[in-house]
Backbone as numpy.savetxt, mean C-alpha at the origin, in Angstrom:
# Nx Ny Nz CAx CAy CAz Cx Cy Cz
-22.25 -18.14 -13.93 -23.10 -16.95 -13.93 -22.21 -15.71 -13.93
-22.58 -14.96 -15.09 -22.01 -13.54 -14.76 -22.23 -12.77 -14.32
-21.46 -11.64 -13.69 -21.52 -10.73 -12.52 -20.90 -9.43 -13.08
-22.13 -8.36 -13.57 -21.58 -6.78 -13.93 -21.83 -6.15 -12.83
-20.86 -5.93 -12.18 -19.91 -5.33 -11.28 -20.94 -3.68 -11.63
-21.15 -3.28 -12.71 -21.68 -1.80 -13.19 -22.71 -1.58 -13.08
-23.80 -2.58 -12.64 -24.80 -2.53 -12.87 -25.80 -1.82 -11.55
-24.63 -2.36 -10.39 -24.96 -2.14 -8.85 -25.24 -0.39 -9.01
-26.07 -0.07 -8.11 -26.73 0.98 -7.70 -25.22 1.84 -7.11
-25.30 3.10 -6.94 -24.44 3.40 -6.54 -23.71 2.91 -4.74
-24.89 3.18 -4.20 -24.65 2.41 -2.95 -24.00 0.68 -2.90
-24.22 0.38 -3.76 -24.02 -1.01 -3.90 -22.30 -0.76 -3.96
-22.13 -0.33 -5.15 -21.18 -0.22 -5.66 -19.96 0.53 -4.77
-20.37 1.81 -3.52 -19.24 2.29 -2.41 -19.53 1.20 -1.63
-20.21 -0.12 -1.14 -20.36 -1.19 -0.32 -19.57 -2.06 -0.67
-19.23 -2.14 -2.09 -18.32 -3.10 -2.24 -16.68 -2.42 -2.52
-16.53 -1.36 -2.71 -15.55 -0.22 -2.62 -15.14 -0.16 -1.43
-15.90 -0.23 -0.56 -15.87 -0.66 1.34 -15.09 -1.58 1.58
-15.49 -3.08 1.42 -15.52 -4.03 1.47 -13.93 -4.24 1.28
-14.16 -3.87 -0.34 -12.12 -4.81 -0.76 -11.38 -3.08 -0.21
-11.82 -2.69 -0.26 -10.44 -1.40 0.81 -10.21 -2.22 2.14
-11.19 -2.92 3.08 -10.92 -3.31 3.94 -10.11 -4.37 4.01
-10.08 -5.02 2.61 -9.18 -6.25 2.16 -7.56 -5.77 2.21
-7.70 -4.77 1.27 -6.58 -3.97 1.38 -5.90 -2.91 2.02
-6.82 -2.72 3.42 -6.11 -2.35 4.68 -5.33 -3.89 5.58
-6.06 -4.43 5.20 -5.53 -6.22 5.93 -4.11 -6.49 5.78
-4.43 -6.59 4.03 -2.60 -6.77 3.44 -1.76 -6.08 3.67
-2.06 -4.46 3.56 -0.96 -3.67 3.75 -0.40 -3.61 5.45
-1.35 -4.01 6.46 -0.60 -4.20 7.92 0.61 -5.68 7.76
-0.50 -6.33 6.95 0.11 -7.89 7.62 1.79 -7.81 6.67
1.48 -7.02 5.41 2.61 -6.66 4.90 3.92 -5.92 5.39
2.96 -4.89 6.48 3.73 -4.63 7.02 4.33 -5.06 8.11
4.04 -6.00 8.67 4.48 -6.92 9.91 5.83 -7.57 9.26
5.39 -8.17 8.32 6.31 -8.68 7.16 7.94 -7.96 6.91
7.40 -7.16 6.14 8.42 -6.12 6.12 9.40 -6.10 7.66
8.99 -5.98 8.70 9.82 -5.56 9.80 10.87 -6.83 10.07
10.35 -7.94 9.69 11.64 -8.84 9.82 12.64 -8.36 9.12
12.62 -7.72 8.25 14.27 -6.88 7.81 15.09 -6.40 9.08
14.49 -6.08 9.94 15.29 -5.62 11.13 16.22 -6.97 11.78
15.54 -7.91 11.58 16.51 -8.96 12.17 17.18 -9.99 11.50
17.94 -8.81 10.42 18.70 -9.41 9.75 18.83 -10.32 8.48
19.20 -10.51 7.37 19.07 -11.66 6.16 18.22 -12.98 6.67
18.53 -13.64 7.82 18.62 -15.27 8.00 16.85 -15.21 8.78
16.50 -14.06 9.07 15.34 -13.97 9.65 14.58 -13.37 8.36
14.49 -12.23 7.80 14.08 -11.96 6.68 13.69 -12.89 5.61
15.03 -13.50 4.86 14.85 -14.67 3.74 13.95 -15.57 4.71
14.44 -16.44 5.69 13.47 -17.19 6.64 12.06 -16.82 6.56
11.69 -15.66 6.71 9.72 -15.19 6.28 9.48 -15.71 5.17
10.13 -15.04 3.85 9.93 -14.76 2.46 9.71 -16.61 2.39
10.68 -17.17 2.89 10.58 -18.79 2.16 9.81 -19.63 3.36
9.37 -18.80 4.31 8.00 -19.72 4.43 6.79 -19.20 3.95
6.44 -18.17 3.49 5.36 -17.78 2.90 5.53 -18.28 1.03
6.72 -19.03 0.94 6.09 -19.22 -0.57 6.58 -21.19 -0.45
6.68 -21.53 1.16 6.28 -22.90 1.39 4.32 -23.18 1.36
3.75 -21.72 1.51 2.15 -21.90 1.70 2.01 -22.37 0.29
2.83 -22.34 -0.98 2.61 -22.56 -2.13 0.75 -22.30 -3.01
0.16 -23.17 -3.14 -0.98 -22.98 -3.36 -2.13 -21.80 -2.59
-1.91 -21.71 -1.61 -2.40 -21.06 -0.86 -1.55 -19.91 -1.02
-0.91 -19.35 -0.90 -0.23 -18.19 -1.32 -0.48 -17.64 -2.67
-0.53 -18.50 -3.73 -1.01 -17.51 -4.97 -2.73 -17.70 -5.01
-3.25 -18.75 -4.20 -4.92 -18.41 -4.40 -4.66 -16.65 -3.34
-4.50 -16.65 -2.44 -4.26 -15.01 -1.93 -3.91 -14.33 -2.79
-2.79 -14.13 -3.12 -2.63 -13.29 -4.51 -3.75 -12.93 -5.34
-4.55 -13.91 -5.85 -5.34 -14.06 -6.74 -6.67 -13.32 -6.43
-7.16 -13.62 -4.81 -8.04 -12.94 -4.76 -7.51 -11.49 -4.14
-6.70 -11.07 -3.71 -5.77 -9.73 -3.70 -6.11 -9.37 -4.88
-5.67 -9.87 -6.02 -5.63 -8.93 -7.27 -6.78 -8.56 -7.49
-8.34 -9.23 -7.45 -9.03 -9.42 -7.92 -10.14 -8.21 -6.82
-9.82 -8.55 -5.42 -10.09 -7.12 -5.10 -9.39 -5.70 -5.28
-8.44 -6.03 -5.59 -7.54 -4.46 -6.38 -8.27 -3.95 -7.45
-8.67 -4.87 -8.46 -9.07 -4.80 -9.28 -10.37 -4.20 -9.50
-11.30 -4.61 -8.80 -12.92 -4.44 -8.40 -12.58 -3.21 -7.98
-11.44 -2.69 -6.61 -11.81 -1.63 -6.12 -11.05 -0.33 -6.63
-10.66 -0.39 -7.65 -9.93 0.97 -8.71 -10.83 1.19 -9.38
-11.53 -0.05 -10.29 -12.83 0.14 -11.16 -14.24 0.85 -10.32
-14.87 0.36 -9.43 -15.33 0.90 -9.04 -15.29 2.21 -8.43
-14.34 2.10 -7.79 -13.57 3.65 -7.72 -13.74 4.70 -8.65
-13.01 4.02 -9.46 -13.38 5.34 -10.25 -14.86 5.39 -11.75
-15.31 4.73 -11.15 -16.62 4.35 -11.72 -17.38 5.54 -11.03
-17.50 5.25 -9.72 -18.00 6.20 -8.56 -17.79 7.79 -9.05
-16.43 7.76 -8.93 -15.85 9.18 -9.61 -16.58 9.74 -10.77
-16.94 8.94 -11.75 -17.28 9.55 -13.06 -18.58 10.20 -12.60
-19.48 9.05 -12.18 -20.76 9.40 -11.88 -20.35 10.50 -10.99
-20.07 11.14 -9.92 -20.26 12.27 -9.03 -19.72 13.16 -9.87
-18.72 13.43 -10.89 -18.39 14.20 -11.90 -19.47 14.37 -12.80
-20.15 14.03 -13.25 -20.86 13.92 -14.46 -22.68 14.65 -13.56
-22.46 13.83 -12.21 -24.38 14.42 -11.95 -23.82 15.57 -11.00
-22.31 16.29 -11.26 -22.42 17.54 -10.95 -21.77 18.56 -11.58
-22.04 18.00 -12.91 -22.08 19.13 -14.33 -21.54 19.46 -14.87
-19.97 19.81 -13.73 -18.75 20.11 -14.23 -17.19 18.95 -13.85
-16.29 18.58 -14.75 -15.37 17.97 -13.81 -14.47 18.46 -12.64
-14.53 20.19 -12.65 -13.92 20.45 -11.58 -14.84 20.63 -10.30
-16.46 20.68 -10.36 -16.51 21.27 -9.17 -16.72 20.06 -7.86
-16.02 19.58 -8.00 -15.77 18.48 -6.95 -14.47 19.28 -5.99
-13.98 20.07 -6.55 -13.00 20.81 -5.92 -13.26 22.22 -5.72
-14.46 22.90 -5.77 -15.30 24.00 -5.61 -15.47 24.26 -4.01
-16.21 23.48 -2.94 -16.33 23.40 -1.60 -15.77 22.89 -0.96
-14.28 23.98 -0.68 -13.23 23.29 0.46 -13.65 23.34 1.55
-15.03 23.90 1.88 -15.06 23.41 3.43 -16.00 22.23 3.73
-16.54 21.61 3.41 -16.86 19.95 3.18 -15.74 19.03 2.82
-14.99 19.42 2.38 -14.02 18.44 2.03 -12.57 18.35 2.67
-11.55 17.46 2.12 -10.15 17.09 2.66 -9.25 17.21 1.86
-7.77 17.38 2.06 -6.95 17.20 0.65 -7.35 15.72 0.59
-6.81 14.92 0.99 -7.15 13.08 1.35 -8.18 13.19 0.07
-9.37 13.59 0.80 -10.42 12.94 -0.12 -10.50 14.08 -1.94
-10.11 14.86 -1.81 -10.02 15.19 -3.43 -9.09 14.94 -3.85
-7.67 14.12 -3.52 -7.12 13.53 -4.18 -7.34 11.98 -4.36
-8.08 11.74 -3.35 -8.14 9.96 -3.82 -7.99 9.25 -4.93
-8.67 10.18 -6.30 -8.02 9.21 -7.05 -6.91 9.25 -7.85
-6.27 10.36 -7.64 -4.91 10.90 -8.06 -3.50 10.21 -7.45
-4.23 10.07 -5.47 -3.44 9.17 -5.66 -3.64 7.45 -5.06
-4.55 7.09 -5.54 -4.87 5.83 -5.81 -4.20 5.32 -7.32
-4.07 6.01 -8.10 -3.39 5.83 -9.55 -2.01 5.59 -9.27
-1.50 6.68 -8.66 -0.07 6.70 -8.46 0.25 5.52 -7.39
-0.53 5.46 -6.71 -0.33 3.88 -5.13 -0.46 2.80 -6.31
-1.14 2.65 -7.50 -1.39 1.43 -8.66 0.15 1.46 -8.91
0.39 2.35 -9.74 1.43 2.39 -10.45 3.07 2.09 -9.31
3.07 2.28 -8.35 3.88 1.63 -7.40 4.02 0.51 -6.93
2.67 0.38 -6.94 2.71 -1.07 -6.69 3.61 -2.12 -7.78
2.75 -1.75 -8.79 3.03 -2.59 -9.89 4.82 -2.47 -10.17
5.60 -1.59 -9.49 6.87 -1.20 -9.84 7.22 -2.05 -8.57
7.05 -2.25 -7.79 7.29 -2.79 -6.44 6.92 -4.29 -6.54
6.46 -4.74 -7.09 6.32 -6.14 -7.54 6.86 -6.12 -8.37
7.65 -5.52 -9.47 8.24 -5.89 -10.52 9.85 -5.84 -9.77
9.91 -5.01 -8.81 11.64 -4.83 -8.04 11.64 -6.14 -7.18
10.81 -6.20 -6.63 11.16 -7.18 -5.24 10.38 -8.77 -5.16
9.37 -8.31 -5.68 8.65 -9.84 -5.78 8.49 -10.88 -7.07
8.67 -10.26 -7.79 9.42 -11.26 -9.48 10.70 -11.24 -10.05
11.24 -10.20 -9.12 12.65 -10.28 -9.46 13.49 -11.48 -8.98
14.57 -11.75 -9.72 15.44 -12.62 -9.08 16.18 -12.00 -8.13
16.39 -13.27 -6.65 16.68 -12.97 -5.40 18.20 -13.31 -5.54
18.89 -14.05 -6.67 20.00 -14.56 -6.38 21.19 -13.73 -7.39
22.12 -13.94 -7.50 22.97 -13.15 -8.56 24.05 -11.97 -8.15
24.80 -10.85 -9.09 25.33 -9.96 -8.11 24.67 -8.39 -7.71
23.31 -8.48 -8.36 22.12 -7.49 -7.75 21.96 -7.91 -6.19
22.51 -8.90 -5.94 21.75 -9.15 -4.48 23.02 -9.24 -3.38
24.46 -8.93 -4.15 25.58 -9.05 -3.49 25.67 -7.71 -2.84
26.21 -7.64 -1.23 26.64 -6.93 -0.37 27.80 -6.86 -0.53
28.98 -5.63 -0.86 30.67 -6.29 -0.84 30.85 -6.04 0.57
31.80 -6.59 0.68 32.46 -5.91 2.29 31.57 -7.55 3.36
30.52 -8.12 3.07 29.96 -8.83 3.94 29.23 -10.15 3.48
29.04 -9.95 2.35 28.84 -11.78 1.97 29.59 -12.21 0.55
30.86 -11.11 0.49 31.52 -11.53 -0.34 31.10 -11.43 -2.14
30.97 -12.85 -2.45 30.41 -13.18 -4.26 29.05 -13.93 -3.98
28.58 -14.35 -2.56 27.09 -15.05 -2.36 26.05 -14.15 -2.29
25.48 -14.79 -2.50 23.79 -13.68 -2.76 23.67 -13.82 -1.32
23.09 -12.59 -0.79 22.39 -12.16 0.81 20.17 -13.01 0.08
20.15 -12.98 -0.42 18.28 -13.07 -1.25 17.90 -12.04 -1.35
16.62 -12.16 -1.29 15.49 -11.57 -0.76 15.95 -9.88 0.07
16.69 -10.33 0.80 17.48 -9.22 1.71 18.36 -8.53 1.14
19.14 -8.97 0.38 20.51 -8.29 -0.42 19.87 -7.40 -1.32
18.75 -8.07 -2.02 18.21 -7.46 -3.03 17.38 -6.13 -2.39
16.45 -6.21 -1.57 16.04 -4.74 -0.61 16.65 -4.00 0.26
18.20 -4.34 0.67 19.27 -3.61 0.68 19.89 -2.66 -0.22
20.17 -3.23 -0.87 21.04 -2.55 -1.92 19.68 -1.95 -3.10
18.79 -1.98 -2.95 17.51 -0.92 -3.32 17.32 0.22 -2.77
17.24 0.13 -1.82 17.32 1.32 -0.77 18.67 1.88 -0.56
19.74 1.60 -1.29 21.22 2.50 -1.28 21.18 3.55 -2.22
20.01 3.46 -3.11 19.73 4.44 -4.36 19.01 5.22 -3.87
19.41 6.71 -3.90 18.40 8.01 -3.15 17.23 8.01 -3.68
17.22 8.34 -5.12 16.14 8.00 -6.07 14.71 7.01 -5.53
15.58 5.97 -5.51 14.45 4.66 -4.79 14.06 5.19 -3.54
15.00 5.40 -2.54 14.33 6.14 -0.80 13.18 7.20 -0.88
13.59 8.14 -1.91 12.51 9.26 -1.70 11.26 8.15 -2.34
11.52 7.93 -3.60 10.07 7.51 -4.04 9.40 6.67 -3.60
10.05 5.58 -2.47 9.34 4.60 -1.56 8.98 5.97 -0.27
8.96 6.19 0.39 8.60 7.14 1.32 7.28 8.05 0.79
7.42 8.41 -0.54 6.86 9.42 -1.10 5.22 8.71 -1.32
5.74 7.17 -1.81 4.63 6.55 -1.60 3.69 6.09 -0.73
4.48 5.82 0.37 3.86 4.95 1.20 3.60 6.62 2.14
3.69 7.74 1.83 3.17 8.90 2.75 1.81 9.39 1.57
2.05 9.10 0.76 -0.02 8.67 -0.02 -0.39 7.44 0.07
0.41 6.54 0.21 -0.74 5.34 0.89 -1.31 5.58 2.37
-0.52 5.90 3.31 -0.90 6.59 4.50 -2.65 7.18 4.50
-2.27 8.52 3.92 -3.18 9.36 3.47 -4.33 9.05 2.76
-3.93 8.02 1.80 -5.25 7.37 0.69 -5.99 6.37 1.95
-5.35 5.74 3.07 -5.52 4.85 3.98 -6.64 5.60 4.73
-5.73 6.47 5.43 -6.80 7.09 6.26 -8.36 8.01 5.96
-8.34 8.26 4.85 -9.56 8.68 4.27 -10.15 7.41 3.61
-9.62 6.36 3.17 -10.25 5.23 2.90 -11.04 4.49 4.19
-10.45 4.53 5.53 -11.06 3.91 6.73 -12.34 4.56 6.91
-12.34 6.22 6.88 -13.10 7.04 7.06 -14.54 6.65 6.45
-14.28 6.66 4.89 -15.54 6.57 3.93 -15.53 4.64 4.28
-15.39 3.94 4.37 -15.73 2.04 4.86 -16.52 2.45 5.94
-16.28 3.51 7.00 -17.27 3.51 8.09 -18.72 4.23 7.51
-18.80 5.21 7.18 -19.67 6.08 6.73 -20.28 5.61 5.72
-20.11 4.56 4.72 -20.63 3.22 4.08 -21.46 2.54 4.84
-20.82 2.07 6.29 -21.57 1.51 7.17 -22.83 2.28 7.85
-22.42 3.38 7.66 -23.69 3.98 8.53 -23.45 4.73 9.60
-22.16 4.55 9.73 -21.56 5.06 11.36 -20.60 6.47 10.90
-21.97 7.12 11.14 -21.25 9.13 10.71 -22.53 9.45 11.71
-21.96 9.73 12.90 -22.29 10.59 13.58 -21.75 11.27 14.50
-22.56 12.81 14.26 -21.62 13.89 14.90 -20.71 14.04 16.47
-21.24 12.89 16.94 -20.52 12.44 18.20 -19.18 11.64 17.76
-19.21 10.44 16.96 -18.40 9.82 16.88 -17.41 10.38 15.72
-17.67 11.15 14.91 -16.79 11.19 13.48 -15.39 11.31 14.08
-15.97 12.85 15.16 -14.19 13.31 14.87 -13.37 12.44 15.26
-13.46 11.42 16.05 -12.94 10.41 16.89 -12.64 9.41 15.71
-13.23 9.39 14.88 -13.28 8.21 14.29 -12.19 8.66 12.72
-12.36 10.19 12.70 -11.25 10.69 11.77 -9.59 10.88 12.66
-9.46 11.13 13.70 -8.26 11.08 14.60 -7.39 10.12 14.17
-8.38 8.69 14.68 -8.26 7.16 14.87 -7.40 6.66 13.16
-8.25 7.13 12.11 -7.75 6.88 11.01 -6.66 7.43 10.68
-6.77 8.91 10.95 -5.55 9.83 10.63 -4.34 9.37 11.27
-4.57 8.47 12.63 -3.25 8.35 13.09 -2.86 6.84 12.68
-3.88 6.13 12.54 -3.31 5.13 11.66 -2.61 5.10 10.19
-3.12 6.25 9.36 -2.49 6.62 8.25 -1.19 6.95 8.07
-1.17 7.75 9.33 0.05 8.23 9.54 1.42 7.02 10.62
0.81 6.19 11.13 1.32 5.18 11.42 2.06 3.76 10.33
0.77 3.90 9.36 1.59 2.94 8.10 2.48 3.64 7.74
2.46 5.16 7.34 3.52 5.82 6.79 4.94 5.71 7.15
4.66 5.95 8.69 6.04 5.89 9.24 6.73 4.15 9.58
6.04 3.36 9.56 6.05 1.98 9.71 7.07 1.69 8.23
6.52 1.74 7.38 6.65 1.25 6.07 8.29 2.42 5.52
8.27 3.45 6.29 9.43 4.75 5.77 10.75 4.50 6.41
10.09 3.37 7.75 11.49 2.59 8.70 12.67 2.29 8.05
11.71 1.12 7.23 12.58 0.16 6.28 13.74 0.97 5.73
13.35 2.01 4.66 14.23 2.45 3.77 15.23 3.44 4.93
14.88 4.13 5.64 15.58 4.79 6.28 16.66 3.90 7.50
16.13 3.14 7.63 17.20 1.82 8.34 18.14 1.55 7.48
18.04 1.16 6.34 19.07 0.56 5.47 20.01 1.66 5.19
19.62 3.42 5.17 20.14 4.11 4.90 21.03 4.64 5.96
20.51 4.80 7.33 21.12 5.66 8.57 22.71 3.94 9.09
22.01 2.36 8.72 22.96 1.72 8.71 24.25 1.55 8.06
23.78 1.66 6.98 24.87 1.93 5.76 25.65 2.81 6.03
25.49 4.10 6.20 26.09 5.27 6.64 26.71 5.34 8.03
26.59 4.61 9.25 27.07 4.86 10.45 27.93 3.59 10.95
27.78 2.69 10.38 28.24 0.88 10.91 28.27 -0.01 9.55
28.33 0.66 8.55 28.57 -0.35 7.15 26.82 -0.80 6.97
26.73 -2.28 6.65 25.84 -2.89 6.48 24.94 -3.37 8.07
26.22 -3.70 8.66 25.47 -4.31 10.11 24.12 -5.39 10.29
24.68 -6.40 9.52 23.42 -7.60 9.70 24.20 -8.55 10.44
């Protein structure tokens, strides 16, 4: 049976916009839990990476439905977008009443595009790339052997270029985050004038918590490099 995704009412359609954002607030923590084993070193790091691709089958059915809510929730996204553009006459005046609104939320999909397009660069650096070779060599500390997984997001983060634009990102994923928690509640029903501001704080500081979570990484590899060599 087929399923047009376009057909849903608009409400339908921010319910399920709800829904896989919440999917993809999931991944990006548990990702980020992930991520922090870099702190303890190659043998703990590679150690994550190669038990999560011992889940084998189960690891790319995740993937699969990951993509598939990525997928649903950009389209709809900006499905949503057209329609509120279009039944209000003009494409700019969505940016007409700054006092109803957020930077967060009039950029959402500006930078929801740009969080796509990172991604997709970020899976092409670290997660299909090859882990072994002399891209993944440290000199000074593992010699002519590949460090993996680790060597390879080491020596990524030695390129300034790469630091700013990972930071740069993950401080609009932050931001796209925390106005994304915002509108999943207010989907639900739960906007009221008692609870919002509390409930915009809560997000904002979680937004701002992935940011700095995820900005660790690159700035660890950098303040190490620079003060104690490599130090794993």
């Amino acid at each position: 049976m087929r399923v047009n995704i376009f057909k849903y009412s608009s409400v339908g359609k921010k319910q399920i916009v709800a829904i896989t954002g919440l999917m993809l607030v999931g991944f990006i923590l548990v990702h980020l839990g992930g991520n922090f084993m870099l702190f303890g070193g190659p043998e703990k790091f590679n150690g994550y990476a190669e038990d999560l691709h011992r889940l084998g089958p189960i690891l790319w059915a995740a993937r699969a439905i990951l993509l598939v809510a990525v997928s649903v929730h950009i389209t709809l996204t900006f499905s949503l977008y057209l329609e509120n553009r279009n039944a209000r006459g003009t494409p700019y005046a969505v940016y007409a009443d700054f006092g109803n609104t957020t930077f967060a939320k009039r950029t959402m999909i500006l930078t929801g595009g740009l969080i796509f397009f990172f991604v997709v660069t970020h899976l092409s650096d670290f997660t299909f790339a090859s882990k072994t070779g002399p891209r993944t060599v440290i000199p000074g500390v593992n010699g002519d052997a590949s460090l993996g997984l680790f060597g390879l997001v080491w020596m990524s983060f030695l390129r300034p270029w790469r630091v700013v634009l990972y930071i740069g990102a993950v401080c609009m994923l932050g931001m796209h985050l925390s106005h994304g928690i915002q509108s999943f509640l207010q989907t639900l029903g739960i906007n009221h004038s008692q609870w919002t501001p509390y409930i915009e704080r809560v997000s904002n500081l979680i937004g701002v918590l992935v940011a700095l979570g995820y900005s660790m990484i690159p700035l660890y590899v950098v303040i190490r490099h620079l003060t104690v060599g490599v130090g794993v």
